[in-house]
C-alpha positions as CSV (number, residue, x, y, z in Angstrom):
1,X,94.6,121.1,95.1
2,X,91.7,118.4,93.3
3,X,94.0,115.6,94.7
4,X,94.7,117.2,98.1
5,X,90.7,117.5,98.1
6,X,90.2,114.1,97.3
7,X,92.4,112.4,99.5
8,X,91.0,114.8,102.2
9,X,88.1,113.5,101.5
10,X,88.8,109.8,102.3
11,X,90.6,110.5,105.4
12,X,87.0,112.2,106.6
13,X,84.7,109.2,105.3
14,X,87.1,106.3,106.0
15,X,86.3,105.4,102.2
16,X,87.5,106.6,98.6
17,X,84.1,107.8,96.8
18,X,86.7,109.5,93.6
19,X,87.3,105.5,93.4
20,X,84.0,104.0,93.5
21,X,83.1,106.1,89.9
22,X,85.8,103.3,88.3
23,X,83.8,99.9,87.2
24,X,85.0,97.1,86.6
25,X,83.2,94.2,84.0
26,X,83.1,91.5,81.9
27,X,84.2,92.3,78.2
28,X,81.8,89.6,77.6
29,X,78.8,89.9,79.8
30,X,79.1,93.0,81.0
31,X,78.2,92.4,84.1
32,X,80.4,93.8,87.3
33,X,83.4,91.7,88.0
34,X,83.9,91.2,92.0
35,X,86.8,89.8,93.4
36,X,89.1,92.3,91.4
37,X,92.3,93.0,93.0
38,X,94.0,96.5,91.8
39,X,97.6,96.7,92.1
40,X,99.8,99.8,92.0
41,X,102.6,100.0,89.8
42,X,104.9,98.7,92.5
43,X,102.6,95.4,92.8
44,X,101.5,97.0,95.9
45,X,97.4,95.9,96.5
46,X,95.5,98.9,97.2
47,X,92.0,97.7,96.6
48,X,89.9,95.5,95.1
49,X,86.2,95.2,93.4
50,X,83.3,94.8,95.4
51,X,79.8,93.1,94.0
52,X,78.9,95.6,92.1
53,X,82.2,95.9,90.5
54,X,83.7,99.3,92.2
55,X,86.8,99.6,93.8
56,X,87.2,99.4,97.6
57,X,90.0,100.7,99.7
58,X,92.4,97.8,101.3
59,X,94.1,100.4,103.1
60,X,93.6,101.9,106.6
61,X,96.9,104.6,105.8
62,X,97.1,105.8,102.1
63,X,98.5,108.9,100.3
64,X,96.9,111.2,97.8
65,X,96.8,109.3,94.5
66,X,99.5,110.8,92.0
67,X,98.1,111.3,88.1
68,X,98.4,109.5,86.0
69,X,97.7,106.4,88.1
70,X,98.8,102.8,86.7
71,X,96.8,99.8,88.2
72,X,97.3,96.6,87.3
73,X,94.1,93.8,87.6
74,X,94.6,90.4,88.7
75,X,91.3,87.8,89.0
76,X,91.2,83.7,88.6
77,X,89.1,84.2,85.9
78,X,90.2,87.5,83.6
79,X,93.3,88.4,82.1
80,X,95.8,90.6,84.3
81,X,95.2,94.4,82.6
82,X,97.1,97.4,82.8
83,X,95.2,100.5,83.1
84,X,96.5,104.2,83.2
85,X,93.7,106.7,85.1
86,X,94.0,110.0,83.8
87,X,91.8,111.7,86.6
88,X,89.1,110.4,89.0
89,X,86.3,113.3,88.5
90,X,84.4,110.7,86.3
91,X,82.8,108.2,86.0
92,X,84.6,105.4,83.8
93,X,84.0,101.8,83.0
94,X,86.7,99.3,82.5
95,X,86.1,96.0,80.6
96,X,88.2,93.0,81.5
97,X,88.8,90.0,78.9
98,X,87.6,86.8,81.1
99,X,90.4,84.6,80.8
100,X,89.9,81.3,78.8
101,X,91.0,78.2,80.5
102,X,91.1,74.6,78.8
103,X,89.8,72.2,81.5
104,X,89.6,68.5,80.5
105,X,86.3,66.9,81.1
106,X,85.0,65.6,84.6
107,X,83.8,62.3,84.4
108,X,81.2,61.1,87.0
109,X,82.2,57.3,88.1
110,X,79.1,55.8,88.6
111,X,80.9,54.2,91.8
112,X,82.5,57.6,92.5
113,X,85.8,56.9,95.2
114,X,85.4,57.6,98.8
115,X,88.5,60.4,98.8
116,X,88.6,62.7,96.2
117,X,92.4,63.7,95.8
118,X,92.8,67.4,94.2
119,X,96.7,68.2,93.0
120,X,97.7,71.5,92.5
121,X,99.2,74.5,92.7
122,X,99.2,76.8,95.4
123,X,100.0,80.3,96.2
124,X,100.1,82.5,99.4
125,X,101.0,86.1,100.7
126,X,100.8,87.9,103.1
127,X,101.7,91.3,104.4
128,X,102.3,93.7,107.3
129,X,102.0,97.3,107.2
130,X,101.0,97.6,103.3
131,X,104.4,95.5,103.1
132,X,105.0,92.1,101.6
133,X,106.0,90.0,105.0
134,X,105.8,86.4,103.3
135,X,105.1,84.6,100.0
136,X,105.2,80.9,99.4
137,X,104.1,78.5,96.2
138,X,104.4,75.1,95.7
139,X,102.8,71.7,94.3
140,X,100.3,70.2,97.1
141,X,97.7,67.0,97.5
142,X,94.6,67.6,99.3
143,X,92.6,64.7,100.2
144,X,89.2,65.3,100.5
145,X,86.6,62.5,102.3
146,X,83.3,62.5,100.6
147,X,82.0,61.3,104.0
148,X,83.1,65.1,105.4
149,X,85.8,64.4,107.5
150,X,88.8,66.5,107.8
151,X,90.5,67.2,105.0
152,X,94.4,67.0,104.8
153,X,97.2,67.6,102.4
154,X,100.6,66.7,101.5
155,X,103.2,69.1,100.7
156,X,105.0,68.0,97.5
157,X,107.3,70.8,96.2
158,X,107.4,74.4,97.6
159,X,109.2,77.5,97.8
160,X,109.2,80.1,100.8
161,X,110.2,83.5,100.7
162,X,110.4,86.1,103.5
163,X,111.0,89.9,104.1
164,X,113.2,89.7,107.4
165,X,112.5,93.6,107.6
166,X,108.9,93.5,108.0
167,X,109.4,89.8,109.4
168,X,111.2,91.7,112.5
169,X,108.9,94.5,112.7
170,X,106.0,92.1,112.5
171,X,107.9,90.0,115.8
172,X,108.7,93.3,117.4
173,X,104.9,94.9,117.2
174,X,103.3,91.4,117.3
175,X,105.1,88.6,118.9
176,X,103.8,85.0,117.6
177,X,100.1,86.3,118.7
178,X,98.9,85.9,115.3
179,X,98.9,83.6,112.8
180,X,97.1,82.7,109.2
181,X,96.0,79.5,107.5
182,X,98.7,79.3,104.6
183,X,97.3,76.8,102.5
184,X,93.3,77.2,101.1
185,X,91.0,76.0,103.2
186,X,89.1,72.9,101.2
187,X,86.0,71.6,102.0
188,X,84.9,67.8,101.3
189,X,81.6,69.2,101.0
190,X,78.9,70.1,98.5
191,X,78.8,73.4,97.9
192,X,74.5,74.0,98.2
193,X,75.5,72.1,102.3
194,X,77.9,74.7,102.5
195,X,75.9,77.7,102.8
196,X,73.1,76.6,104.3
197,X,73.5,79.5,106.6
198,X,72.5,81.6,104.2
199,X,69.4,82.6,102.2
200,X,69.8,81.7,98.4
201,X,67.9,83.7,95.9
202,X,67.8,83.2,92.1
203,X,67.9,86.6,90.3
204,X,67.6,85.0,87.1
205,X,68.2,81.4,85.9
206,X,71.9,81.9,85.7
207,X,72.0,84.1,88.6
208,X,71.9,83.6,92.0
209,X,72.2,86.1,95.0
210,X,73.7,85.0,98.3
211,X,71.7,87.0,101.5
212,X,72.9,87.2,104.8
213,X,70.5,89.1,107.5
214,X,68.9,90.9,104.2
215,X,71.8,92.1,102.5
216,X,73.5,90.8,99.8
217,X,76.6,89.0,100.4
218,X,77.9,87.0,97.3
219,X,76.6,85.4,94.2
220,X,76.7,82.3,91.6
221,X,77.5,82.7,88.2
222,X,76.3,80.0,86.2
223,X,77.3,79.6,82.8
224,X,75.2,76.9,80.7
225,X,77.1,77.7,77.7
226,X,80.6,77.0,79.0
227,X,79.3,74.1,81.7
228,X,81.0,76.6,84.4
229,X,80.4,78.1,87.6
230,X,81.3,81.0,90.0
231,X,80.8,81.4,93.4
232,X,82.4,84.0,95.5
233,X,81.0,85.6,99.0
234,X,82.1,87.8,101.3
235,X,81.8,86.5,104.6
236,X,82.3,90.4,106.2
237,X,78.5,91.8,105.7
238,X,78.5,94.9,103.7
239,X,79.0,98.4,106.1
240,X,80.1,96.2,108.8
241,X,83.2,94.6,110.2
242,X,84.2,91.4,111.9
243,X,85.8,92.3,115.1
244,X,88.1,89.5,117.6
245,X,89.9,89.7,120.6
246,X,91.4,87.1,122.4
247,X,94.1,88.3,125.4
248,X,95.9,91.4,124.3
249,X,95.7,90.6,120.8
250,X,92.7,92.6,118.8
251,X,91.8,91.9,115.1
252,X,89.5,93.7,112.9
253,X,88.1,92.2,109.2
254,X,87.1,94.2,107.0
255,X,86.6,92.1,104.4
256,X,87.1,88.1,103.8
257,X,86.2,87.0,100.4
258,X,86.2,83.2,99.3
259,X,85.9,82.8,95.4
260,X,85.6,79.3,93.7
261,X,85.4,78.2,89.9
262,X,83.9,74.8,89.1
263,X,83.8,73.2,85.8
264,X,79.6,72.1,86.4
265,X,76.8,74.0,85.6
266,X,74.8,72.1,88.2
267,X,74.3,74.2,91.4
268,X,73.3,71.1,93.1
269,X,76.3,69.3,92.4
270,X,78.7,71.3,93.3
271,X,81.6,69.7,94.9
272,X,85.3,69.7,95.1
273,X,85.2,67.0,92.1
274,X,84.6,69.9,89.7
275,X,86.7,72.6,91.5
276,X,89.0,74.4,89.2
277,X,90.2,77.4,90.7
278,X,89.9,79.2,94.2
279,X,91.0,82.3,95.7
280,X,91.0,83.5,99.7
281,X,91.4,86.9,100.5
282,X,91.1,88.3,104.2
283,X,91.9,92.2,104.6
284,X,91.9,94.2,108.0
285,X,94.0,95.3,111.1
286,X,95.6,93.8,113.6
287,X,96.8,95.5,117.5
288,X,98.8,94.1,120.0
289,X,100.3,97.1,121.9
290,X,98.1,100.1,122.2
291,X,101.7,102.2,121.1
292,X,101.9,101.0,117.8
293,X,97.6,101.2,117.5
294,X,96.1,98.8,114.7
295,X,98.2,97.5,111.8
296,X,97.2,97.0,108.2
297,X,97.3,93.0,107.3
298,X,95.8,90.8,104.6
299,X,96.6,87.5,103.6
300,X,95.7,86.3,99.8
301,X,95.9,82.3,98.5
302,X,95.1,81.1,95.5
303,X,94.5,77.8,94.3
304,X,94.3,75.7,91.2
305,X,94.0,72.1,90.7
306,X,95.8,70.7,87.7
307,X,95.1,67.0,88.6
308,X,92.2,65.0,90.6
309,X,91.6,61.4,91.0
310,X,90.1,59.6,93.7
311,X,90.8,56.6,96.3
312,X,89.0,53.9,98.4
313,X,88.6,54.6,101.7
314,X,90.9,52.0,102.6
315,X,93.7,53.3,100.4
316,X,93.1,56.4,102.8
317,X,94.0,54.8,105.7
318,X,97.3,53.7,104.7
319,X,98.3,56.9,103.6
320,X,96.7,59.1,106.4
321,X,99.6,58.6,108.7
322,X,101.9,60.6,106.3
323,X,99.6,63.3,105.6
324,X,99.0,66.8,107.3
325,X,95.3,68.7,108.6
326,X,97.0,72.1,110.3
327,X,96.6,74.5,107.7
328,X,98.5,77.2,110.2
329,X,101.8,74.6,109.9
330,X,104.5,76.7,108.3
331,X,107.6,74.4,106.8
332,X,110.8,76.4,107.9
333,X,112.8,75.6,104.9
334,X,111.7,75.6,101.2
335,X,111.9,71.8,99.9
336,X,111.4,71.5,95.9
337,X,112.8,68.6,93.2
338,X,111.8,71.0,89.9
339,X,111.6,74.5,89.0
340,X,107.6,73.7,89.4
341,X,107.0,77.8,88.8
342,X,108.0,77.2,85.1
343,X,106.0,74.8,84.4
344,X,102.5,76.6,85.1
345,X,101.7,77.7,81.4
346,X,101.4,74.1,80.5
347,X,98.0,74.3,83.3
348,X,96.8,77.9,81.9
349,X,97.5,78.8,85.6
350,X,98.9,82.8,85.7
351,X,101.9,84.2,86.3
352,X,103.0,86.0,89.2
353,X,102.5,89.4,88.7
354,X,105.4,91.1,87.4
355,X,106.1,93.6,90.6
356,X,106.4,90.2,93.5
357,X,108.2,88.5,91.2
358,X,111.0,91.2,90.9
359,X,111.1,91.2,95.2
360,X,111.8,87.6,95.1
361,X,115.6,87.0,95.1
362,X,115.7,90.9,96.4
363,X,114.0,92.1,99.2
364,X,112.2,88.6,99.6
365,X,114.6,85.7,100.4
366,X,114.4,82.2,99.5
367,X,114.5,80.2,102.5
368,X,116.6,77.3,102.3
């Protein structure tokens, strides 16, 4: 009856206040850990943390939770966690071991190259319904201008996976109306030009709050100790969401998080020469046809640079030809020289988590 009450509850408010009394922070610091995505036991995502560290709801449609509850945590910077929630009637704090990450050090060339070249590897989901639709990973070259022209990429080695379930419920309900950027979207950038649409304000030295129209939108970490920063936002304002429409096709945001580790403790000089790490992460609904109503769908990447160098400009040119700038292009077939997925220890980069890993092979096919 306390469960039915519950879950009645959420279906009323549109939210999950038994949820919001979990929090979520640094083993370390203390302080709330946002960007926290909470996975069910089937590796489903059902929410994930906000700024303040508490749990929000990813999910339009979602059943009573059953007790005991196993979540599993997954962040670029904190070691996954699996936690086992007896009851929801109280308040509980969870601490999360940040994850330690050996970086080499960025040298500043005093005659710093006109394209700064980030390797990596990437990752990228999405799903339909609450259900895993799509999943690729793969070794990639971004080329970034420090002039702030486009940036573009070269696929190296990937991997692509499908669902052809959901993939022909998503055609039947959706046609080829909509469609997601599957690689990060880089930036050539310096992080302070970035958000100059937004009011900065420095809550403490190593602190500092990002405001949109008053209310509070993201933060910086900085961490003078560990010559590290942290910047995630949220570009969905709290309470509200980000609503499109564009011929039949409607699509509501609720919520689309960037997050970005950089190995500077200079807020000023924040570029993509000290990137380390970032992470995308757009939740909402989608409708097409008014029969089927809106449709759960999010889209996650995940980034992580194991190699950066730099180029003249004129160097640039003569490869530019054979490089890519639509992040919406999907390869068909998976293309790969090396079992690169094996080889990710070696760059502290995490596993995939245990539950997507087992639907690859299964339920998600390799596209070859």
């Amino acid at each position: 009856m306390k469960n039915y009450l519950i879950f009645l509850l959420f279906l009323i408010l549109g939210k999950t206040p038994a949820f919001a009394q979990v929090l979520f922070i640094d083993q370390n610091t203390k302080n709330p850990i946002t960007a926290l995505n909470l996975y069910n036991k089937d590796g489903e995502l059902i929410g994930f943390t906000d700024n303040q560290g508490k749990y929000t709801s990813t999910l339009e449609r979602q059943s009573a939770p059953a007790f005991p509850l196993t979540i599993n945590t997954q962040h670029l910077s904190y070691e996954s966690k699996s936690i086992v929630l007896q009851n929801l009637s109280e308040p509980q704090t969870i601490e999360i071991v940040p994850r330690s990450v050996a970086m080499d050090a960025v040298e500043v060339d005093s005659k710093p190259a006109d394209v700064i070249i980030l390797t990596g590897y990437y990752r990228s989901l999405e799903t339909f319904d609450s259900n895993t639709k799509y999943f690729s990973d793969g070794i990639v070259e971004f080329y970034l201008p420090r002039n702030g022209k486009k940036v573009r990429y070269k696929l190296l080695d990937y991997r692509i996976f499908r669902d052809s379930i959901v993939q022909k419920d998503f055609d039947t309900k959706m046609g080829s109306y909509f469609k997601v950027a599957r690689l990060p979207n880089l930036s050539g950038h310096k992080l302070i030009d970035r958000l100059k649409r937004f009011d900065i304000n420095k809550s403490n030295p190593n602190k500092l709050i990002i405001e949109k129209d008053n209310k509070e939108t993201g933060q910086i970490l900085i961490s003078e100790k560990d010559q590290t920063s942290r910047f995630h936002v949220d570009f969905v304002l709290p309470d509200t969401a980000k609503s499109q429409k564009i011929f039949s096709l409607e699509a509501k945001t609720k919520s689309e998080v960037y997050l970005e580790n950089y190995a500077s403790s200079n807020f000023n000089e924040l570029s993509p020469y000290y990137l380390t790490s970032l992470y995308e992460h757009a939740i909402g609904s989608i409708k097409r046809k008014t029969e089927f109503g809106h449709i759960p769908y999010e889209d996650v990447i995940q980034f992580y640079v194991m190699e950066r160098s730099g180029i003249s400009a004129r160097e640039y040119k003569s490869r530019s030809s054979k490089l890519e700038s639509n992040l919406y292009k999907t390869e068909k077939k998976s293309q790969y020289s090396y079992k690169f997925w094996e080889d990710l220890e070696r760059y502290a980069i995490p596993e995939i988590n245990n539950a997507l890993k087992s639907k690859l092979g299964t339920t998600m096919q390799l596209i070859e």
